[in-house]
C-alpha positions as a printed Julia matrix, in Angstrom:
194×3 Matrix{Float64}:
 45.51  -20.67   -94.7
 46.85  -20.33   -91.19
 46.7   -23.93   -89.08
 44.21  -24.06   -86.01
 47.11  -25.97   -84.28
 48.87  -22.09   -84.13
 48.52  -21.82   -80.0
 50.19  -25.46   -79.93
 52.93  -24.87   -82.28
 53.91  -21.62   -80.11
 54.14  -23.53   -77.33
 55.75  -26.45   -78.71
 58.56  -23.82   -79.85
 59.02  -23.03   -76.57
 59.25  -25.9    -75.08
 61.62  -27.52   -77.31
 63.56  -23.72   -77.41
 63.99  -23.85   -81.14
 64.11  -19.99   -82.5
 61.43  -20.28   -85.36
 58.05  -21.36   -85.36
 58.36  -23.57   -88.48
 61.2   -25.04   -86.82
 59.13  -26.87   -84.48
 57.83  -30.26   -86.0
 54.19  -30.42   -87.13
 52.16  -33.03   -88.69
 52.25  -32.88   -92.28
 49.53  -35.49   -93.1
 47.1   -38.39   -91.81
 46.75  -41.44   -93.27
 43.72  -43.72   -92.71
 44.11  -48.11   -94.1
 41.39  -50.25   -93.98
 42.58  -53.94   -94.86
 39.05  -56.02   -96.59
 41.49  -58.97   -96.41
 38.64  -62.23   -97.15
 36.08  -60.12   -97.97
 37.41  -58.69  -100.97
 35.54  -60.52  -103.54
 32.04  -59.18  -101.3
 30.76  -56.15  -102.93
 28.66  -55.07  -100.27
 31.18  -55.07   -97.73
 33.64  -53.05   -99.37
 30.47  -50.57  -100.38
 30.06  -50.18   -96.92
 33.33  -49.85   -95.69
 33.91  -47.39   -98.57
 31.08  -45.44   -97.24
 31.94  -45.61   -93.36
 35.47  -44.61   -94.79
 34.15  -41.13   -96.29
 31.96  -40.24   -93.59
 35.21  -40.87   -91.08
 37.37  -38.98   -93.09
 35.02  -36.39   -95.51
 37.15  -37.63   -98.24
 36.7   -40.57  -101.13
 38.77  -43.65  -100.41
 41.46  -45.01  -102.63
 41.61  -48.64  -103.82
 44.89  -50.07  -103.1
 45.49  -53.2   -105.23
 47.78  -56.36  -105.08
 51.61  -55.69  -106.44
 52.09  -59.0   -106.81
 50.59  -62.63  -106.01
 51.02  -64.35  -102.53
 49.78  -67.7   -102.43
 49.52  -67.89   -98.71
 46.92  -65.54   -98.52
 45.39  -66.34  -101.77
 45.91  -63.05  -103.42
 46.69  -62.8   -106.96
 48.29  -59.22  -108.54
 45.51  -57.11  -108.95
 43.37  -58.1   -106.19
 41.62  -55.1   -103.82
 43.36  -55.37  -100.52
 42.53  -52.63   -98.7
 41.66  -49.03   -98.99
 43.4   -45.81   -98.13
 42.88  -42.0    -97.51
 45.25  -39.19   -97.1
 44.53  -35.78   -95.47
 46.27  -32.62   -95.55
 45.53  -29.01   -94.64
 42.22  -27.95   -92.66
 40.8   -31.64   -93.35
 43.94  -33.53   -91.64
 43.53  -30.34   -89.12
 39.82  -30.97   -88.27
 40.23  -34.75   -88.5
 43.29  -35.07   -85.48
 40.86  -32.32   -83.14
 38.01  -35.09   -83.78
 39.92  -37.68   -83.3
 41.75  -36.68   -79.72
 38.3   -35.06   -78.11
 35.98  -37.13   -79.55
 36.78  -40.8    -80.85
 39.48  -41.76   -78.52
 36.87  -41.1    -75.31
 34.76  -43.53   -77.46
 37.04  -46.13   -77.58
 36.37  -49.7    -75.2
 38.31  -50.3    -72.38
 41.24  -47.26   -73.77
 43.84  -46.47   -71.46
 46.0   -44.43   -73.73
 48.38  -45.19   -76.58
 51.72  -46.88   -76.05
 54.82  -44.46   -76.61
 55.86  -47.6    -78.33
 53.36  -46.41   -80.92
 55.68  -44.21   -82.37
 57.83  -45.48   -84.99
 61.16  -44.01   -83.97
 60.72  -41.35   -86.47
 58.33  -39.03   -84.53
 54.98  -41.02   -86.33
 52.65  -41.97   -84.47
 50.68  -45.16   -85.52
 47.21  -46.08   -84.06
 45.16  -49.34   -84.65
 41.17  -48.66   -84.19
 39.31  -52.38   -83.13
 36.03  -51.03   -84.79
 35.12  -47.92   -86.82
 32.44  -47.74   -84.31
 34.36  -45.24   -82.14
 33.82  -42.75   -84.72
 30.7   -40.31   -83.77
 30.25  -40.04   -87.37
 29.3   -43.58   -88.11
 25.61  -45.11   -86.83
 25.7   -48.16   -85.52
 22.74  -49.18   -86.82
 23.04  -47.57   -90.27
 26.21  -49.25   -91.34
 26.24  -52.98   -92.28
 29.98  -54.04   -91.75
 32.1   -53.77   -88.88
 35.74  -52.85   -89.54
 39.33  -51.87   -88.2
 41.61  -49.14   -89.18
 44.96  -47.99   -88.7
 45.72  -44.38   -88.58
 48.87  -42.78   -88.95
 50.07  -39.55   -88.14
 52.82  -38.43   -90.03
 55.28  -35.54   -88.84
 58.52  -33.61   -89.41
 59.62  -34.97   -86.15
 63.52  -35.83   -86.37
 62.83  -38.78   -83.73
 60.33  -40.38   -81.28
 61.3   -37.23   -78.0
 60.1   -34.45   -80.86
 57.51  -36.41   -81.82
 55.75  -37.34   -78.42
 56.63  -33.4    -77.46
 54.28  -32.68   -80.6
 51.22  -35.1    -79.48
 51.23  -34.61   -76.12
 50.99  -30.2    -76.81
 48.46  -31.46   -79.28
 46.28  -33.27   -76.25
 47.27  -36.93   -77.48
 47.13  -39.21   -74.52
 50.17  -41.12   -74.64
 50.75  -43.29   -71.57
 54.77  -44.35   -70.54
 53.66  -48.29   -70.11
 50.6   -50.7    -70.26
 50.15  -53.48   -67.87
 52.38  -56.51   -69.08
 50.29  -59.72   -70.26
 47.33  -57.93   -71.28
 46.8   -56.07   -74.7
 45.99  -52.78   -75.17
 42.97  -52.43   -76.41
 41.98  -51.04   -79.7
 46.0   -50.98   -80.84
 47.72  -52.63   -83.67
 49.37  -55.84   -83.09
 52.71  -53.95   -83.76
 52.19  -51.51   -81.24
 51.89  -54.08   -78.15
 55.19  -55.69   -78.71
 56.95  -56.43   -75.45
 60.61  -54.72   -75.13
């Protein structure tokens, strides 16, 4: 099936001047974690997340489970601590189009991601405050509120490739955020100062 991202690719070719289309780095896959952390033992919450999860993504989420104990957190092996889903083909496709022109202008106080966001690899990692800023969950249908991380994985060599791909792909990555205040709706890992 030929990707809807076809006009972008072309253009990312170009702009990086590599001689084949498949040449030019793409994303290969999107991966959504939701951490349940002290609610694990509270079957309703994770029912709810698990449902809020689906509708997000249009696909069942997996159970990830404890590889081994850590008393810190309380967590013996075998514990639920989080849930996971991973897209590919027309679902990742349709998923990244909702997700730059739809839930990112939903998102509190956003100001665009971080080029720090990007692992050094060309993947770009995005921490969501409250699956709220999805159009596909109801506030006042769903009963838990919840973060996510999503994280878009690519054949980017490094982080220049990589932001060449999301910004062609309408991504809006900023160059810095305002020292001493947080960006909003990002991961704690993605707000480290330099």
């Amino acid at each position: 099936m030929p990707s809807q991202f076809i006009k972008e690719y072309e253009a990312l070719k170009k702009e990086l001047k590599v001689a084949n289309i498949h040449a030019a780095p793409r994303i290969t896959s999107v991966v959504v974690n939701v951490g349940v952390g002290k609610h694990r033992d509270n079957a309703p919450f994770i029912e709810a997340v698990k449902h809020d999860v689906a509708a997000i993504t249009g696909q069942k989420a997996q159970e990830r489970l404890a590889r081994k104990a850590v008393a810190g957190f309380n967590i013996r092996q075998g514990n639920l601590v989080g849930l996971r889903v991973t897209l590919r083909g027309k679902r990742m496709e349709d998923f990244v189009k909702r997700f730059v022109h739809v839930t990112l202008p939903r998102v509190r106080d956003f100001r665009g991601l971080p080029l720090t966001a990007l692992d050094g690899h060309g993947n770009l990692n995005v921490g969501l405050r409250e699956q709220l800023s999805f159009a596909e969950v109801h506030p006042e249908k769903t009963d838990a509120i919840f973060g996510l991380q999503v994280t878009f994985v690519t054949t980017a060599r490094d982080n220049t490739e990589g932001e060449a791909l999301f910004r062609v792909l309408g991504f809006p990555l900023t160059q810095e955020v305002d020292a001493g205040e947080p960006v909003p709706s990002m991961t704690r890992s993605s707000t480290k100062k330099k």
